[in-house]
C-alpha positions in Angstrom: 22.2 -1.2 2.5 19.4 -0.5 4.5 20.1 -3.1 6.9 23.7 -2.2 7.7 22.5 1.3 7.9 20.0 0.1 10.6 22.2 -2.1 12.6 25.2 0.7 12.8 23.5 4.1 12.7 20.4 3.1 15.0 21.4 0.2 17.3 24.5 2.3 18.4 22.1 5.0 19.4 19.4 3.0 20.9 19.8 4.3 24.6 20.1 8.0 23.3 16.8 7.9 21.5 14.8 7.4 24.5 16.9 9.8 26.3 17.4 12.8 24.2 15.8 15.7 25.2 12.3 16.1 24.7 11.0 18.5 21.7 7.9 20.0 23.3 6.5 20.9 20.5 3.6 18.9 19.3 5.0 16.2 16.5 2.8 13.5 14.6 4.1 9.9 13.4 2.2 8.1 10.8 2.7 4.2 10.9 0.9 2.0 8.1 1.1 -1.8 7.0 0.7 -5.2 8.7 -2.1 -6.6 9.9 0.2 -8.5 12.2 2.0 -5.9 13.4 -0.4 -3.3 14.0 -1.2 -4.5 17.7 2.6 -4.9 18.3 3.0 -1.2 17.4 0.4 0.4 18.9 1.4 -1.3 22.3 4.8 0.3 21.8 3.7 3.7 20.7 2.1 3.9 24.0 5.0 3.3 25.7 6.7 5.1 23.7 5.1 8.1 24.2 5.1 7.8 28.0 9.0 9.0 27.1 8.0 11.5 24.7 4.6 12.7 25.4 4.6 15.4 22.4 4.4 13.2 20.0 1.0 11.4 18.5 1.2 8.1 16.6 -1.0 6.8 14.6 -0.7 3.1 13.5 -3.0 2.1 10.3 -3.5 -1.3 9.2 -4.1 -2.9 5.7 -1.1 -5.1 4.6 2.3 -5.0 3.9 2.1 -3.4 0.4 -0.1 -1.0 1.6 2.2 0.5 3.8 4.7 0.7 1.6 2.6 2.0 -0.6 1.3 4.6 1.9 5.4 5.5 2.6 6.5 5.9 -1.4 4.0 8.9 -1.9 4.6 10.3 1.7 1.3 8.9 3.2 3.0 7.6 6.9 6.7 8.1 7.9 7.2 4.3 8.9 6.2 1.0 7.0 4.8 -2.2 8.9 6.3 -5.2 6.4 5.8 -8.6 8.3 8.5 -9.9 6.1 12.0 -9.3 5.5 12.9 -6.5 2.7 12.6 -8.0 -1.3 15.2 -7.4 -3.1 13.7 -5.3 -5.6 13.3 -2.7 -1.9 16.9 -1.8 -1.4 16.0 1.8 -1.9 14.1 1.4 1.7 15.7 1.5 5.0 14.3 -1.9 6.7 15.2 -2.8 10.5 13.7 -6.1 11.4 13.0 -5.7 15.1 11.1 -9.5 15.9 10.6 -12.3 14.2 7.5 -14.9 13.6 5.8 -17.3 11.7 2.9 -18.6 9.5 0.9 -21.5 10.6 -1.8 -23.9 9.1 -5.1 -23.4 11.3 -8.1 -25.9 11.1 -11.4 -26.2 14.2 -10.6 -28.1 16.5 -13.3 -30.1 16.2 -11.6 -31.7 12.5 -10.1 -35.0 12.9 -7.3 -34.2 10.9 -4.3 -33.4 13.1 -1.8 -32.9 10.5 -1.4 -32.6 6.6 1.6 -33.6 4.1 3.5 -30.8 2.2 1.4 -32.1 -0.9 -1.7 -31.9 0.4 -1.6 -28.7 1.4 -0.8 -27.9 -2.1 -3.8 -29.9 -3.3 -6.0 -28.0 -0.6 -4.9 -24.2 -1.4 -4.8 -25.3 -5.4 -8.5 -26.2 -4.9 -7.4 -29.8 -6.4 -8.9 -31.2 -3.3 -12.6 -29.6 -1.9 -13.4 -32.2 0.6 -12.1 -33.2 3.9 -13.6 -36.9 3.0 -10.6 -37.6 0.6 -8.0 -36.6 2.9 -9.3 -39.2 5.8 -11.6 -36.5 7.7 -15.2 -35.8 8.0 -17.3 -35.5 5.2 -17.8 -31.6 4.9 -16.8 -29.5 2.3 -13.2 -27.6 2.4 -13.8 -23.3 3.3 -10.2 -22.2 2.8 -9.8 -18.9 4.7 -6.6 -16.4 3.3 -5.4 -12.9 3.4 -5.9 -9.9 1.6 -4.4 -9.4 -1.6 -1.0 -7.4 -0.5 -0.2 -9.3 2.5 2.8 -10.7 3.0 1.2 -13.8 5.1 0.0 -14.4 1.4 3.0 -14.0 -0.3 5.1 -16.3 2.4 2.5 -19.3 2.2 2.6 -19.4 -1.2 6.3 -19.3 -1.4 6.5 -21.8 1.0 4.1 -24.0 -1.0 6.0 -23.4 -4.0 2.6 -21.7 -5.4 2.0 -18.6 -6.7 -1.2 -16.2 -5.1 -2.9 -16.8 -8.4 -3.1 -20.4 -8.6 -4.5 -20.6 -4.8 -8.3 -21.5 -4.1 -9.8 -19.1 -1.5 -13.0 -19.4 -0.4 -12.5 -16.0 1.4 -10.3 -13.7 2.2 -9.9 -12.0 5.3 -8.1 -8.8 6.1 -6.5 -9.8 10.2 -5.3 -13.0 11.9 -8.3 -12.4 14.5 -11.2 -12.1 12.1 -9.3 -15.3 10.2 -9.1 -17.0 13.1 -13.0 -16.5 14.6 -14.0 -17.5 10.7 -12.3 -20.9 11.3 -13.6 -21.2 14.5 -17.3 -20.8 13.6 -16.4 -23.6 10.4 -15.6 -26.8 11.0 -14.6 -27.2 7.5 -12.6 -24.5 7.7 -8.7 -24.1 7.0 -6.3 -20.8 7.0 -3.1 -19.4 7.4 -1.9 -17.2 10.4 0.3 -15.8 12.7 1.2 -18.5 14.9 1.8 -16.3 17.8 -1.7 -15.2 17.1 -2.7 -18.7 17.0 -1.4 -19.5 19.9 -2.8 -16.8 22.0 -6.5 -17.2 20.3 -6.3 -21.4 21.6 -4.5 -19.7 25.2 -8.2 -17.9 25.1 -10.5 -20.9 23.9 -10.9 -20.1 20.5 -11.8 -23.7 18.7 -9.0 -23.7 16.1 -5.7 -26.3 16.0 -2.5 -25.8 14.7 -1.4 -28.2 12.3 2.4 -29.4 12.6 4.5 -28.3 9.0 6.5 -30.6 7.9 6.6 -32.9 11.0 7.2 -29.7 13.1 5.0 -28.7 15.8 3.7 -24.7 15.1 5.1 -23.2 18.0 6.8 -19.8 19.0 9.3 -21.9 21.2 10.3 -23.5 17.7 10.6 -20.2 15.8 12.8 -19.4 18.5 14.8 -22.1 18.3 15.0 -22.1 14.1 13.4 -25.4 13.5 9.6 -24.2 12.3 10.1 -23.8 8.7 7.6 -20.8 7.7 9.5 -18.4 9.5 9.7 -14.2 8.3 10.9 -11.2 9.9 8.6 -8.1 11.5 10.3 -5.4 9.7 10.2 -1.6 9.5 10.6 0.3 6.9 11.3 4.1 5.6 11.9 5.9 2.5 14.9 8.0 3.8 17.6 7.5 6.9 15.1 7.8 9.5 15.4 11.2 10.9 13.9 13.4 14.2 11.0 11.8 15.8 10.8 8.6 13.4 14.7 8.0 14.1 14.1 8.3 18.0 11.2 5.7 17.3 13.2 3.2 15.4 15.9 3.1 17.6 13.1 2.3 20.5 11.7 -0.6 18.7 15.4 -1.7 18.8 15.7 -1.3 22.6 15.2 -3.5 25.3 12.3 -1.6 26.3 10.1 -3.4 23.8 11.0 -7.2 25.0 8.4 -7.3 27.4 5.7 -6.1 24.9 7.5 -8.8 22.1 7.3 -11.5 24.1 3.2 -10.1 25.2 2.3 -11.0 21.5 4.3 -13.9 21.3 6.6 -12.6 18.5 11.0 -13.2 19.4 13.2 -10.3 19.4 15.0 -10.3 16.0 18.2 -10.0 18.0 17.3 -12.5 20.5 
């Protein structure tokens, strides 16, 4: 429901919500949820508001749930879900506006350039605590996760047919970047991120790798294409039809406008 509403009530009016006339008066929009997608959105809230100048955003960070949380009780207008809708969220409105996906990060110093479907299992499970007994160096295993709530968690584990609570973390770490610089300053460390993240941190010299899944390099070009298998949609969310100010900034998100900033963090255009 909250799809179709998306794709007919807002992508029709996409060009009108950047042109409508301006409400002067001052108007606040409260964004909360991914750590992935926070950057995104506050990049296009400032464009945004170079069109409607009235209006302040503010974009909150903490994970999925939280931002759904934080829209339920009336907290922010607009949820941050880097994930598609659950089923059990029908009573949201949801407009996925790019897409991305989770990749397996190790330092790039490890010797091991890639990792079966199984032992990844045996690594997150904790069944396996040393690189040694998969063929790499001797030092100990430090695998690096999410928060609690994230939905990074949530489609890892899926993928890895695993739930959350059988996974071994030796920490958990609220954004891709501070994942990402933990791994880099680890040699034994392993994680899962953003790979358009990834990529941009290795772009930059950070000393991580991507490991291949499933005999599939982790790429953005491949999420393009459909071939990288840990794939999710960037998704917004509301309680209610989107209305006023938080209508005018859905339908931006769904314009062309945003491309530019998309394809900045590496992410696809959902509509691409």
């Amino acid at each position: 429901m909250g799809f179709v509403f998306a794709a007919i009530g807002l992508n029709g009016s996409a060009a009108s919500g950047t042109a409508s006339p301006r409400r002067l008066q001052p108007q606040r929009l409260q964004i909360s949820g991914s750590t992935t997608m926070a950057p995104l959105l506050r990049e296009i809230a400032a464009k945004y508001r170079l069109h409607h100048p009235e209006v302040t955003i503010d974009v909150d960070l903490g994970g999925s749930l939280r931002g759904l949380d934080a829209v339920r009780t009336g907290q922010a207008q607009i949820a941050m879900l880097s994930r598609a809708l659950a089923p059990g969220e029908h009573d949201l409105y949801g407009i996925p506006i790019a897409r991305d996906g989770v990749g397996v990060v190790v330092h790039a110093n490890n010797p091991i350039k890639q990792l079966s479907f199984e032992q990844l299992q045996d690594v997150f499970s904790g069944q396996v605590r040393e690189w040694r007994v998969l063929g790499g160096a001797g030092n100990s295993i430090h695998a690096v996760g999410a928060l609690p709530g994230s939905a990074s968690n949530a489609l890892f584990a899926r993928f890895l047919k695993q739930t959350m609570e059988t996974f071994h973390l030796n920490a958990a770490v609220e954004s891709n970047t501070e994942r990402l610089a933990v791994i880099a300053a680890c040699e034994g460390g392993i994680g899962f991120v953003s790979v358009g993240a990834a990529e941009r941190a290795i772009a930059q010299g950070v000393s991580v790798c991507l490991l291949p899944i499933s005999g599939i390099s982790a790429s953005m070009a491949n999420i393009r294409n459909g071939s990288y298998p840990i794939c999710r949609a960037l998704t917004l969310a509301s309680k209610e039809p989107p209305v006023g100010v938080a209508r005018s900034f859905f339908a931006f998100c769904l314009s062309a406008q945003v491309n530019s900033i998309l394809s900045a963090f590496d992410f696809v255009p959902y509509l691409d």
